[in-house]
C-alpha positions in Angstrom: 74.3 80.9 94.5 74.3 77.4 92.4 75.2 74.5 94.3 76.8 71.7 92.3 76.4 68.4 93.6 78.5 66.4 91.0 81.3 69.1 89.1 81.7 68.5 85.7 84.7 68.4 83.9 83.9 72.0 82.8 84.1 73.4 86.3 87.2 75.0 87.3 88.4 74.9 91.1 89.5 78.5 91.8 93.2 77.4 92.0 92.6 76.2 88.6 91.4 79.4 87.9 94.2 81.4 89.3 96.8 79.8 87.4 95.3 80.8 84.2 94.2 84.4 84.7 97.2 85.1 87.3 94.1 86.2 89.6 95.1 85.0 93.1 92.2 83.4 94.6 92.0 86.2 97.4 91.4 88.1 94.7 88.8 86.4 93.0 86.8 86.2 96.4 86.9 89.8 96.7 85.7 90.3 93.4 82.8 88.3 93.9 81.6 89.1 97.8 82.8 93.0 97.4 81.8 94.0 93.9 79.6 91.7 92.4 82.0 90.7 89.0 81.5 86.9 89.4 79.2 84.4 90.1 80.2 81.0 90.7 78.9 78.0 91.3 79.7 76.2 94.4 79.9 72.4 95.5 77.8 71.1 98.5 81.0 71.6 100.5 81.1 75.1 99.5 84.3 75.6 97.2 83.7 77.3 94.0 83.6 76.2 90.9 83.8 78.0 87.6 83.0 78.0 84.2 84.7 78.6 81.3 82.6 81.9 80.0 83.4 83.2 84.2 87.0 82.8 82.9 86.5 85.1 79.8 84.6 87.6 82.2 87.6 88.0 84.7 89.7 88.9 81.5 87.1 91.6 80.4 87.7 92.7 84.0 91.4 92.6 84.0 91.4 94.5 80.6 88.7 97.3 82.2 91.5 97.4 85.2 94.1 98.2 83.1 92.7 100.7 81.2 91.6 102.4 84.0 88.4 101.7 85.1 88.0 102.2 88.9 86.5 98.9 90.1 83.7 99.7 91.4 82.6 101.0 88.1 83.6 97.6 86.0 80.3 95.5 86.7 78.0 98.5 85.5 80.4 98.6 82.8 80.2 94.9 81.6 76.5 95.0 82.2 76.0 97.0 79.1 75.5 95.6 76.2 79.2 94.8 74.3 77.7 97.8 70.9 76.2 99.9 73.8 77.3 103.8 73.0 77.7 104.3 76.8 79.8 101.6 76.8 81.9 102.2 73.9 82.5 106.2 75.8 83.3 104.4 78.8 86.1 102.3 77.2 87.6 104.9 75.2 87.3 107.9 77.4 87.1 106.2 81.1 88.6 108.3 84.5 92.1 106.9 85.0 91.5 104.8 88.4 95.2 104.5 88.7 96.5 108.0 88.4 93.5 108.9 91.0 95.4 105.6 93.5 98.4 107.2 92.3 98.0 110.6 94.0 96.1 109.5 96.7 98.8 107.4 97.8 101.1 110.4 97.6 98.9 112.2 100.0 99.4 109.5 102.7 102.6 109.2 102.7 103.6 112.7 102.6 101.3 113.0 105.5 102.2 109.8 107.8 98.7 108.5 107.6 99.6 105.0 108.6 96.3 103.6 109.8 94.8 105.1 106.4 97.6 104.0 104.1 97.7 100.0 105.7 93.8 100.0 104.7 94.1 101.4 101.3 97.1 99.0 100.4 95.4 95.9 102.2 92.3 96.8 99.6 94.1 97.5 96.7 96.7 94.2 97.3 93.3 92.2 97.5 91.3 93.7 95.2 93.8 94.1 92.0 95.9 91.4 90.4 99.6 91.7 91.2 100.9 92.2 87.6 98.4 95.6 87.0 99.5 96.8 90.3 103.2 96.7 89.1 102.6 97.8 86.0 100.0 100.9 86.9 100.8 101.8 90.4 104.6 101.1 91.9 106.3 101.8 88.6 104.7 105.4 88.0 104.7 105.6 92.0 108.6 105.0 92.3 109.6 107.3 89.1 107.4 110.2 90.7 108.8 109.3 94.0 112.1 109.3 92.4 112.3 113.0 91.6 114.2 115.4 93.4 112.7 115.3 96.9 113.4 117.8 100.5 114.9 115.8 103.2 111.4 115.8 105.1 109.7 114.0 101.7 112.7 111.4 101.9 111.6 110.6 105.1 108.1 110.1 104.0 109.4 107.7 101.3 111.2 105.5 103.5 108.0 105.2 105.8 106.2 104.3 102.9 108.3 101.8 101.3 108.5 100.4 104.8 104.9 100.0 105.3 104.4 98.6 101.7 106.9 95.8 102.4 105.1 94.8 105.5 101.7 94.2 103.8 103.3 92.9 101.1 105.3 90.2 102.9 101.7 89.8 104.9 100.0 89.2 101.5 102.2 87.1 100.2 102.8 84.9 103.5 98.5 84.1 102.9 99.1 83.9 99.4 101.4 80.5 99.7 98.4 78.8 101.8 96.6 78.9 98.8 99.4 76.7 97.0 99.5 72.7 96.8 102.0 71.2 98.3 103.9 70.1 95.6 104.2 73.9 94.5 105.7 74.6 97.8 108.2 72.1 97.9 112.1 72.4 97.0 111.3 70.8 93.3 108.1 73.3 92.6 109.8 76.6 93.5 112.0 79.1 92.5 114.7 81.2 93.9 113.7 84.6 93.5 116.7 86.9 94.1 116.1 90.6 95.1 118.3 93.2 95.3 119.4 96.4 97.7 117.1 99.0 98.4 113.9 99.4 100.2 112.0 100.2 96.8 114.3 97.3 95.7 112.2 94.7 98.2 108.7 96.4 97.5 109.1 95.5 93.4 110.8 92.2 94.2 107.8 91.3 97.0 105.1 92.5 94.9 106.8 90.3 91.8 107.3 87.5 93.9 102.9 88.1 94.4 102.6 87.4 90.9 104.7 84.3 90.7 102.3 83.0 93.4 99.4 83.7 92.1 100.2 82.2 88.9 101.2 78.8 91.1 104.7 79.5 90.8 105.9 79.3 94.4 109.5 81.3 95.4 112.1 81.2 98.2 113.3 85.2 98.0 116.7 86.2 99.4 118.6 89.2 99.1 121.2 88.4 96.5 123.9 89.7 98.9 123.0 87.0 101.0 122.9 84.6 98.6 125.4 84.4 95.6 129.3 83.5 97.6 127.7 80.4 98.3 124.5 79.8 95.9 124.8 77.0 94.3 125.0 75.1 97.9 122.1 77.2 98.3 120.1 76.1 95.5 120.9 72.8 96.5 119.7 72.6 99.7 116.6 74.2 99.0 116.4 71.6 95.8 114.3 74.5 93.7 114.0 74.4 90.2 115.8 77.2 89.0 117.5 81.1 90.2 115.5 84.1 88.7 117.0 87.7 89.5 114.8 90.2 89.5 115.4 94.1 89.6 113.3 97.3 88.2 116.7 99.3 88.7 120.2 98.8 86.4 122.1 96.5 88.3 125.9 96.9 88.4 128.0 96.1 85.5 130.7 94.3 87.8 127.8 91.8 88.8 126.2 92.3 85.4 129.1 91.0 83.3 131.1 88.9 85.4 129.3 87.2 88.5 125.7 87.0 86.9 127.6 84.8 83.8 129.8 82.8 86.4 126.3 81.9 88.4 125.0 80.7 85.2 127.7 78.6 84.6 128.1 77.0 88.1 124.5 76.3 89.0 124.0 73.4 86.9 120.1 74.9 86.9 118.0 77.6 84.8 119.0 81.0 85.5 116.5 83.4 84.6 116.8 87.2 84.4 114.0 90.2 84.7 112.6 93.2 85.8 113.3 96.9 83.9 116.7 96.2 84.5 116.5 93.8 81.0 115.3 96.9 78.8 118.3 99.2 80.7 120.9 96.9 79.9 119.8 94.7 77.3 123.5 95.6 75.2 125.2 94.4 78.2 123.4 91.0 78.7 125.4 89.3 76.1 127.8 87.2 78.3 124.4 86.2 80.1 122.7 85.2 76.7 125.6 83.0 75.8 125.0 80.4 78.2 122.9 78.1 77.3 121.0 77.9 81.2 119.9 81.2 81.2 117.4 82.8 79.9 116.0 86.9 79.3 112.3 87.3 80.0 111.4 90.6 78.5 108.0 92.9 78.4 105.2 93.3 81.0 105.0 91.4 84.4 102.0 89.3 82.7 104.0 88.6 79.7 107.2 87.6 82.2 105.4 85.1 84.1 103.9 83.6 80.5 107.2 83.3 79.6 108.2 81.7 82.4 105.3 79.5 82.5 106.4 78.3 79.6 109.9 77.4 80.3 109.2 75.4 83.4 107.0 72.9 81.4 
């Protein structure tokens, strides 16, 4: 370990860090202590500090992630020399990590292995950014789950989905202690609004985890809950914006008539994602006539980007 006694300017405090990769600092950690992908420096006081080429190497380590690459094999990976044949093999022609998480999961639920499935999802939450979890691991997970089931696998499903939210709304109750205070206040948040269902809450709880690691911090409610009476809501809780969030078609009664109305009344940004966007996208035109709102389209990393952008 290098201890730093005076940073320079080209050191990076790990918050720093997260809000540019969309690597949650619990994250980051894990990858250092567990697996050996970073190395950074540290201050006398012991916080970390990082450079700008440790930046580059978390998105080499990202990009092995979504391809594929089971974690444990990225730092033998990156080791290798960037023309190295193994390498090359390795990057074209890699075991697919997440359809192996994918079908292990599968097992555990069908078999009500709760002590074993609460371990695997605390490592994987920790150990894997939120967006490549979405994007790799629930979405397959939910359309597989989706299919035709027997009453006894339904059960199963609802266990699951249940256990999921639970670590998920642990994860994400550490993950705001990692914010600053001015990201947790009323004018440094957003509203995140989720919608019905128990596979609903898991997407909208593991999208809320990549709002916060990108710095973003969220208030989530139900959207039953919240829409007679939002924009009292949004003023008491003084946040920045709404942002709806949903991986299944929402209703066209809500889609075309109340979603346009909130846009109008809220006198704030009104923002609009999830697969829901790419379902519906030819019934979104009331939405993308007022001028508040706004469509974020493509990937959860490109979402956030997006978003990042806007609240500049």
């Amino acid at each position: 370990m290098i201890e730093i006694e005076s940073p320079l300017e080209a050191h990076l405090p790990i918050r720093e860090v997260a809000r540019r990769t969309g690597v949650h600092p619990v994250t980051l950690r894990a990858w250092e202590r567990r697996y050996g992908l970073l190395t950074p420096a540290r201050t006398h006081k012991g916080h970390r500090l990082y450079t700008e080429e440790e930046v580059l190497r978390i998105e080499e380590v990202l990009d092995c992630l979504a391809r594929g690459v089971a974690i444990g094999q990225v730092r033998e990976l990156l080791e290798r020399a960037p023309d190295s044949p193994l390498r090359k093999e390795n990057a074209t022609d890699t075991e697919n990590n997440w359809g192996e998480m994918l079908d292990e999961t599968c097992v555990l639920l069908q078999s009500f292995a709760e002590p074993q499935l609460r371990q695997r999802l605390d490592q994987w939450i920790a150990a894997f950014p939120a967006p490549l979890l979405l994007e790799h691991w629930l979405k397959p997970l939910q359309a597989k789950l989706a299919r035709p089931r027997q009453s006894e696998k339904g059960v199963a499903q609802s266990f699951f989905w249940q256990v999921l939210n639970e670590q998920l709304l642990f994860a994400n109750g550490i993950a705001r202690k990692n914010l600053r205070k001015d990201q947790l206040s009323g004018a440094g948040r957003l509203l995140l609004l989720g919608f019905s269902g128990d596979d609903q809450r898991a997407f909208t709880q593991l999208f809320g985890a990549a709002l916060l690691a990108a710095g973003i911090g969220i208030v989530v409610l139900d959207y039953r809950a919240a829409t007679a009476g939002l924009e009292d809501i949004v003023e008491k809780l003084e946040v920045r914006g709404v942002l709806c969030y949903s991986h299944r078609a929402l209703p066209k009664p809500f889609l075309s008539r109340e979603l346009p109305g909130l846009a109008r009344g809220l006198g704030k940004p009104l923002w609009l994602a999830g697969d829901c966007v790419e379902m519906q996208h030819a019934d979104l035109d009331n939405l993308k006539k007022q001028p508040t709102s706004s469509i974020l389209q493509g990937t959860t990393s490109c979402v956030i980007t997006q978003l990042r952008e806007q609240l500049k």
